[in-house]
C-alpha positions in Angstrom: -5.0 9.4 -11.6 -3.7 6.4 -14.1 -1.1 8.9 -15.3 0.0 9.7 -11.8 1.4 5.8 -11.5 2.8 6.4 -15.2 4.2 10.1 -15.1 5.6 10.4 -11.3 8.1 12.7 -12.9 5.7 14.7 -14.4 3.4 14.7 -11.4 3.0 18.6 -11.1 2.1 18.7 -15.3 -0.1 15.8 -14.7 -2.0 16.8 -11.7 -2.8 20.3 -12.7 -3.8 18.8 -16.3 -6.7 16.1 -14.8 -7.9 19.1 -12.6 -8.2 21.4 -15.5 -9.8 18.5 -17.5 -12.5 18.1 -14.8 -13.4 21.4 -14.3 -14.6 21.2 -18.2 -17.1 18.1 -16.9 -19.9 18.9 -15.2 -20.0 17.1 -11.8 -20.9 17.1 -8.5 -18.5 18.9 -5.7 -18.5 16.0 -3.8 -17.0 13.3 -5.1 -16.8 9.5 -3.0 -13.8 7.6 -4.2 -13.3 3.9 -3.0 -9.7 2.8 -3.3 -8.3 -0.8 -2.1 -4.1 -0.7 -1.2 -2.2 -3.7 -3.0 -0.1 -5.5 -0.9 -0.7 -3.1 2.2 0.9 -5.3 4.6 3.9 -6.5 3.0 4.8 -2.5 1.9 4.7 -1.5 5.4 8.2 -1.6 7.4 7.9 -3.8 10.4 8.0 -2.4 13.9 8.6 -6.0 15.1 7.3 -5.5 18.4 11.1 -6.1 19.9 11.9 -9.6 18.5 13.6 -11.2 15.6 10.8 -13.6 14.0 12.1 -16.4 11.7 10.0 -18.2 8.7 11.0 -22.0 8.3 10.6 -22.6 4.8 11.3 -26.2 4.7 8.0 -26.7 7.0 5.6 -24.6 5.1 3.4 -26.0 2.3 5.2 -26.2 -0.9 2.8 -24.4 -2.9 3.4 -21.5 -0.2 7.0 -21.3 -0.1 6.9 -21.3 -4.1 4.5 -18.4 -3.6 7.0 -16.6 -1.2 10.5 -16.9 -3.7 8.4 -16.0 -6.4 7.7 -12.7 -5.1 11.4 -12.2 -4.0 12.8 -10.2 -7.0 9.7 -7.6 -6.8 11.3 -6.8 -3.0 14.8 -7.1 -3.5 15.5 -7.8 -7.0 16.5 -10.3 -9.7 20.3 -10.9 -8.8 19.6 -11.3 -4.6 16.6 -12.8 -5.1 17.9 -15.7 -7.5 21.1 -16.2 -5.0 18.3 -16.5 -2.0 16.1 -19.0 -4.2 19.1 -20.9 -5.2 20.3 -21.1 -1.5 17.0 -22.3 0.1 16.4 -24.8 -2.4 20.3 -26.0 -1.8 19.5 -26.3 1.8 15.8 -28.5 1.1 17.8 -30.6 -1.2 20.2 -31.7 1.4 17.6 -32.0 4.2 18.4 -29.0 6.2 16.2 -26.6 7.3 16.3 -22.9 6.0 15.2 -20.4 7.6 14.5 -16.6 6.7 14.0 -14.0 9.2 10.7 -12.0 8.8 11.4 -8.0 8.0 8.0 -7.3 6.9 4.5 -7.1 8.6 3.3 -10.5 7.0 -0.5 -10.8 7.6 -1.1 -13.2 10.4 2.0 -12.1 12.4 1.0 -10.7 16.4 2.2 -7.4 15.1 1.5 -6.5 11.8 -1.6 -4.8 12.1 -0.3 -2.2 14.4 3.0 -1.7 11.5 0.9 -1.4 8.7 -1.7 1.3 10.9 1.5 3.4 11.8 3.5 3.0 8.6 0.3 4.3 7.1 -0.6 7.4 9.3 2.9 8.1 8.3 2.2 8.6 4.8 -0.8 10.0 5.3 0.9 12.7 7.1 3.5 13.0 4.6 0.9 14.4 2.0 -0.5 16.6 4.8 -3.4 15.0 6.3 -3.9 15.2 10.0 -5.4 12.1 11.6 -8.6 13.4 13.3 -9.6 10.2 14.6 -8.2 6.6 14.4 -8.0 6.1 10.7 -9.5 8.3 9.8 -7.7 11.6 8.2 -8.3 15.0 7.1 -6.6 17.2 4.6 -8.3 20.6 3.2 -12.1 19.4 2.2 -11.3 15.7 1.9 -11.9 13.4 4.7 -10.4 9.5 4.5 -11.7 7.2 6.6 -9.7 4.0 6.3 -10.7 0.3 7.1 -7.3 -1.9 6.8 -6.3 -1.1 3.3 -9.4 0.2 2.1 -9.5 3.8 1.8 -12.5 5.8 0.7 -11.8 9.8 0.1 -14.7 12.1 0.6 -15.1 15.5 -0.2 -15.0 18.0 -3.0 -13.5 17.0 -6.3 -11.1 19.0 -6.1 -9.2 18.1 -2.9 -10.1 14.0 -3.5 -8.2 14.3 -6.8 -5.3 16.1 -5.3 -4.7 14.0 -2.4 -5.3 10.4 -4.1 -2.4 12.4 -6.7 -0.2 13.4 -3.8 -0.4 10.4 -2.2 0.3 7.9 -5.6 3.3 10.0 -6.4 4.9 10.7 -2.7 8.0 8.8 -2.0 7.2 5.4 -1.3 3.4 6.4 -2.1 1.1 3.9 -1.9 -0.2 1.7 -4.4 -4.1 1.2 -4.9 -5.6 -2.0 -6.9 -8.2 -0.1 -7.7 -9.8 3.8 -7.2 -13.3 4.1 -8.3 -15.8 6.3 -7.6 -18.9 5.1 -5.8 -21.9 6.5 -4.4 -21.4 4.8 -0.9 -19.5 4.9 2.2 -18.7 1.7 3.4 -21.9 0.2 2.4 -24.2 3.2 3.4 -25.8 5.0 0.8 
């Protein structure tokens, strides 16, 4: 699954060589992977909910807004980011207050559970997978029930492997922090 994030290019190659590579191991069918989305929220577009919502970075802790413009050129990159940082300091420096308007579902925002939900069932369905019940999605012999970000895939080998593939590698896939496998579903044995 490493070599999925490493090899997207080289997805089919990659996939069909860790399935053939597990079928030499002798393991269970089923097979209980754990897997915990990085930044969830933040990768998710905005539905907004029908207004424009507006951050005040002079008014925010320090520490926070440092945070924020630090993280800039990993969403829009180096050369936009630097102009945006340069600006907002600009505007502190001469007392004024800048503001930026909010295009992602930041956690803590009315709406942004409800964004990240749909802009996941989205690529879930992407890679196949029918939603059977609220998050909670189905594709072949691999069920995924989901719990915010946390995803755990459950079924045989076989189809958890493929999916978790399918869905690393799919435009805009998703990013996991970690996939393990575990022996429990959300804290049941």
């Amino acid at each position: 699954i490493n070599l999925a994030y490493e090899n997207g290019e080289s997805y089919e190659n990659t996939k069909i060589q860790c399935l053939d590579e597990c079928m030499t191991l002798d393991i269970d069918p089923l097979l209980i992977v754990t897997a915990d989305e990085t930044n969830a929220y933040i990768a998710a577009k905005w539905r907004g909910g029908g207004k424009d919502v507006f951050l005040d970075l002079a008014h925010i802790s320090k520490w926070l807004r440092e945070l924020l413009l630090a993280r800039l050129p990993n969403l829009l990159g180096d050369a936009k980011a630097g102009a945006i940082v340069r600006d907002v300091n600009e505007c502190i420096r001469r007392g004024r207050t800048p503001t930026v308007q909010i295009t992602r579902p930041l956690y803590g925002l009315e709406d942004a559970g409800f964004s990240y939900d749909d802009n996941r069932t989205e690529r879930m369905q992407q890679v196949g997978c029918v939603e059977i019940s609220p998050s909670v999605y189905r594709r072949g012999r691999c069920i995924v029930p989901c719990i915010v970000d946390d995803h755990t895939f459950i079924g045989h080998w076989r189809d958890v492997v493929s999916l978790i593939f399918d869905l690393v590698t799919a435009k805009d896939g998703i990013r996991y922090s970690f996939i393990e496998s575990t022996s429990e579903v959300i804290g049941l044995h």
